[in-house]
Structure formats: structure tokens, C-alpha cells
C-alpha positions in Angstrom: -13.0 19.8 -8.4 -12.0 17.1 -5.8 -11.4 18.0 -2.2 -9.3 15.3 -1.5 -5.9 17.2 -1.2 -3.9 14.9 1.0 -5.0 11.6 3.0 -2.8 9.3 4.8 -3.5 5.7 6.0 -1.9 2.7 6.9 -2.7 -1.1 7.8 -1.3 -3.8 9.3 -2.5 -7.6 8.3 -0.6 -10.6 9.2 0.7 -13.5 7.4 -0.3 -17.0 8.0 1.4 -19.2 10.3 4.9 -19.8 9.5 4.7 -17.3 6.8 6.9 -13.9 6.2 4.2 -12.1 4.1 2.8 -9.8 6.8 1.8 -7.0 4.5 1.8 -3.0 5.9 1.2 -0.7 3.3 1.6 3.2 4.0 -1.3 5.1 1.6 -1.0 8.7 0.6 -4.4 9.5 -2.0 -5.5 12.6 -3.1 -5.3 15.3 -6.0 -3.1 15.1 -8.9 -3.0 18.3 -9.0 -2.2 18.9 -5.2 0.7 18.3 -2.9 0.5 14.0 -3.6 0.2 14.5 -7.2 3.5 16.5 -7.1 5.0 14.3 -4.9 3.6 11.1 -7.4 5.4 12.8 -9.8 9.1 13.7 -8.0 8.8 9.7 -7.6 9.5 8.8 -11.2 13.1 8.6 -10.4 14.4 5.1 -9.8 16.4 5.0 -6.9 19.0 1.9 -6.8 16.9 -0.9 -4.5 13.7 1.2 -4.3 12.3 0.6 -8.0 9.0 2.4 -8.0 6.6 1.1 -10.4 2.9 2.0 -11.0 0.5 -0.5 -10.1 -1.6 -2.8 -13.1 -3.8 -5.7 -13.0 -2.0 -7.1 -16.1 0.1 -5.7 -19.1 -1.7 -2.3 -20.6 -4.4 -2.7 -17.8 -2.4 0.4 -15.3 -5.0 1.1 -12.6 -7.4 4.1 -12.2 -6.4 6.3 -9.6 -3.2 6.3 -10.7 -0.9 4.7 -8.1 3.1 4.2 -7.9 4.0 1.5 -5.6 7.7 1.7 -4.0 9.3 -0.9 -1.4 10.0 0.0 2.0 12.7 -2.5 2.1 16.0 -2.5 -0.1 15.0 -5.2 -2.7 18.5 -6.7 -3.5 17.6 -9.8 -5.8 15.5 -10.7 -8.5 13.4 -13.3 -6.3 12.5 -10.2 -3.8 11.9 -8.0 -7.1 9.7 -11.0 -8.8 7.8 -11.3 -5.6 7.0 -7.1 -5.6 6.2 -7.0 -8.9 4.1 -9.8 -9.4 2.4 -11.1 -6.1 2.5 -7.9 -4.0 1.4 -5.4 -7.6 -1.1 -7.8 -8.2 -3.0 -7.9 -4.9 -2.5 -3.7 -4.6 -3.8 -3.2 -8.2 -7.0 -5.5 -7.7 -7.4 -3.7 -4.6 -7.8 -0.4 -6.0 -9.6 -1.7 -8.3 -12.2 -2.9 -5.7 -12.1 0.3 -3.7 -13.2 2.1 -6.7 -16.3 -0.7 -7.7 -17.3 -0.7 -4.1 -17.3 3.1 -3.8 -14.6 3.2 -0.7 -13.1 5.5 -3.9 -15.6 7.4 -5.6 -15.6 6.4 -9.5 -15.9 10.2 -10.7 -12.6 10.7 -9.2 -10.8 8.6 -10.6 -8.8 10.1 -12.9 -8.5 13.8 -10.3 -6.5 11.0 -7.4 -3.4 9.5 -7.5 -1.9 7.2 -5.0 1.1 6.7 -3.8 2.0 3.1 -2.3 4.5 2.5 0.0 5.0 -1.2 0.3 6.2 -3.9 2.8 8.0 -6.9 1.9 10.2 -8.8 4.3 13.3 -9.8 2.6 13.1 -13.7 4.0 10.8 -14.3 1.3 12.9 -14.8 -1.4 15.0 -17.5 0.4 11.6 -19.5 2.1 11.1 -22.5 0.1 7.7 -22.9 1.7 6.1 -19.7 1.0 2.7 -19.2 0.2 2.0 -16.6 -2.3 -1.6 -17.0 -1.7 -1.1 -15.5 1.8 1.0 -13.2 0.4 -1.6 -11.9 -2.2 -4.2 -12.0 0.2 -2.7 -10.0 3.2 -1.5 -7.7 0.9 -4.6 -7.2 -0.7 -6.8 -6.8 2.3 -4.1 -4.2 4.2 -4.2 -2.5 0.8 -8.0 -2.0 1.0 -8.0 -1.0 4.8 -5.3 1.2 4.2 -6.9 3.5 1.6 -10.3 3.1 3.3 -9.0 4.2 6.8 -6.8 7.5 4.3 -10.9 8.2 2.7 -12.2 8.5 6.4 -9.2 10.4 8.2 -9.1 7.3 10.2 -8.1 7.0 13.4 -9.7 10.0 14.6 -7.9 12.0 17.2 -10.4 11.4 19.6 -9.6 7.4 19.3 -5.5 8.0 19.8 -6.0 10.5 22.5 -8.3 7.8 24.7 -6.5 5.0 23.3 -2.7 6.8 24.0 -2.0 5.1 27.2 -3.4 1.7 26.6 -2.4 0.6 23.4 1.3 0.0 22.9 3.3 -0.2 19.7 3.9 -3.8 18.4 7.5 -3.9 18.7 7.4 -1.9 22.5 9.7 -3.9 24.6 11.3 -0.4 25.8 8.7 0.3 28.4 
């Protein structure tokens, strides 16, 4: 039996220059049997805006563990819904995928873990005429990968955000 009940993990990875397609997926892995699983499973519903959807490398090809992907944003057009489930499925599915073949995941749990995906997309890009799905794929992809890597190893440690908790400063701090 797996003893992965319930890991969390985030990432952060920026977009190219000029491009919106900063990518900062939220992670939540562990037993299908266990708190995530239920929770993988309460997340069937659609919710109007938030279409959850499970994440596949291609038609009939859904992705081993298991993993529903939901925006973090309000998708309100078909451009921003294109873009989440194509580009931004795409680049989370193949990086499960990886996690698994490179053992960040271990193979003989596979089918024990579930995953559930919470995903950034900035609403400008659906209305930039210049963006770069490339970048998009491949910051969504690599924050993906950290993300569930840094859920696997409990990372940061509390040892690194107590010495670190007066020196680092959240990205959008302009209050202090």
C-alpha cells in the first residue's frame, strides 16, 4: 500500500519576454483511496468557467496517475478554453508522463495516485496576436514537473521558510 496520503507543491516559471504564459501550477498527489482521491473525485462536477478535465497526451491516451486539471482563472471564451485544453493539457500530461519514466513518480504507483492540477492561465492570452504557444507549452511543462517533484519531497522544508521568512518577499509585495 502507498504511503503517499497527501502532498502539496507548487512552481512558478516565467514566460518569455513579451509573453503572458507564465505558468504556476498548484499539485495535490497522493492516494486514491485517501483524502486527494476523495477530493479527485468531489471534482467531477463542472462548475460554470472552471471546466475540470483529466489530463491525456492525445485522444484514449488519459495519463497514469490519474490527474484532473482545473483553471485557476474564469475561462470565459473558447480561445482561453482552446488554449487550456490543448497547449496547457498537453505540456501537463507529457509532464506526468516524464515524472513517472524518470522516477520523480514511482511507476508501481501509478495506478494507487491521483493528482489533482490546479492550473494558471492569464486570460490576455486569448486576445495576444503574438503568442507563442511554444513558451506556453514549455513553461507549463517544466512548472508542472517542479511542482510535483517539489509535492514527492515535501519541498520547501520548514527549516528553509523559517531561515528564509525574513528575507525572501512575496512577488507581488509592494505592501511593506
Amino acid at each position: 500500500m502507498s504511503n503517499y496520503v497527501f502532498h502539496a507543491g507548487e512552481a512558478t516559471v516565467l514566460a518569455a519576454e513579451g509573453q503572458a504564459t507564465d505558468a504556476m501550477p498548484e499539485i495535490l498527489i497522493g492516494r486514491t483511496d485517501g483524502p486527494v482521491g476523495a477530493a479527485f473525485a468531489n471534482m467531477m462536477a463542472q462548475t460554470k468557467g472552471h471546466t475540470a478535465m483529466f489530463a491525456i497526451r492525445a485522444c484514449n491516451q488519459l495519463v497514469r496517475p490519474a490527474t484532473i486539471m482545473v483553471p485557476k482563472v474564469t475561462l470565459r471564451d473558447m480561445t482561453n478554453i482552446e488554449l487550456f485544453g490543448g497547449v496547457v493539457q498537453s505540456a501537463t500530461a507529457d509532464a506526468i508522463v516524464d515524472c513517472v519514466a524518470e522516477g520523480i513518480i514511482p511507476k508501481d504507483e501509478v495506478n494507487n495516485l491521483c493528482i489533482i492540477a490546479l492550473m494558471w492561465i492569464d486570460p490576455r492570452c486569448a486576445t495576444d496576436p503574438n503568442l507563442d504557444k511554444k513558451d506556453m507549452y514549455r513553461t507549463n511543462y517544466e512548472a508542472t514537473k517542479l511542482a510535483i517533484k517539489r509535492a514527492l519531497n515535501n519541498e520547501p522544508s520548514i527549516d528553509e521558510l523559517i531561515a528564509n521568512r525574513h528575507t525572501i518577499k512575496h512577488d507581488m509585495d509592494d505592501w511593506s
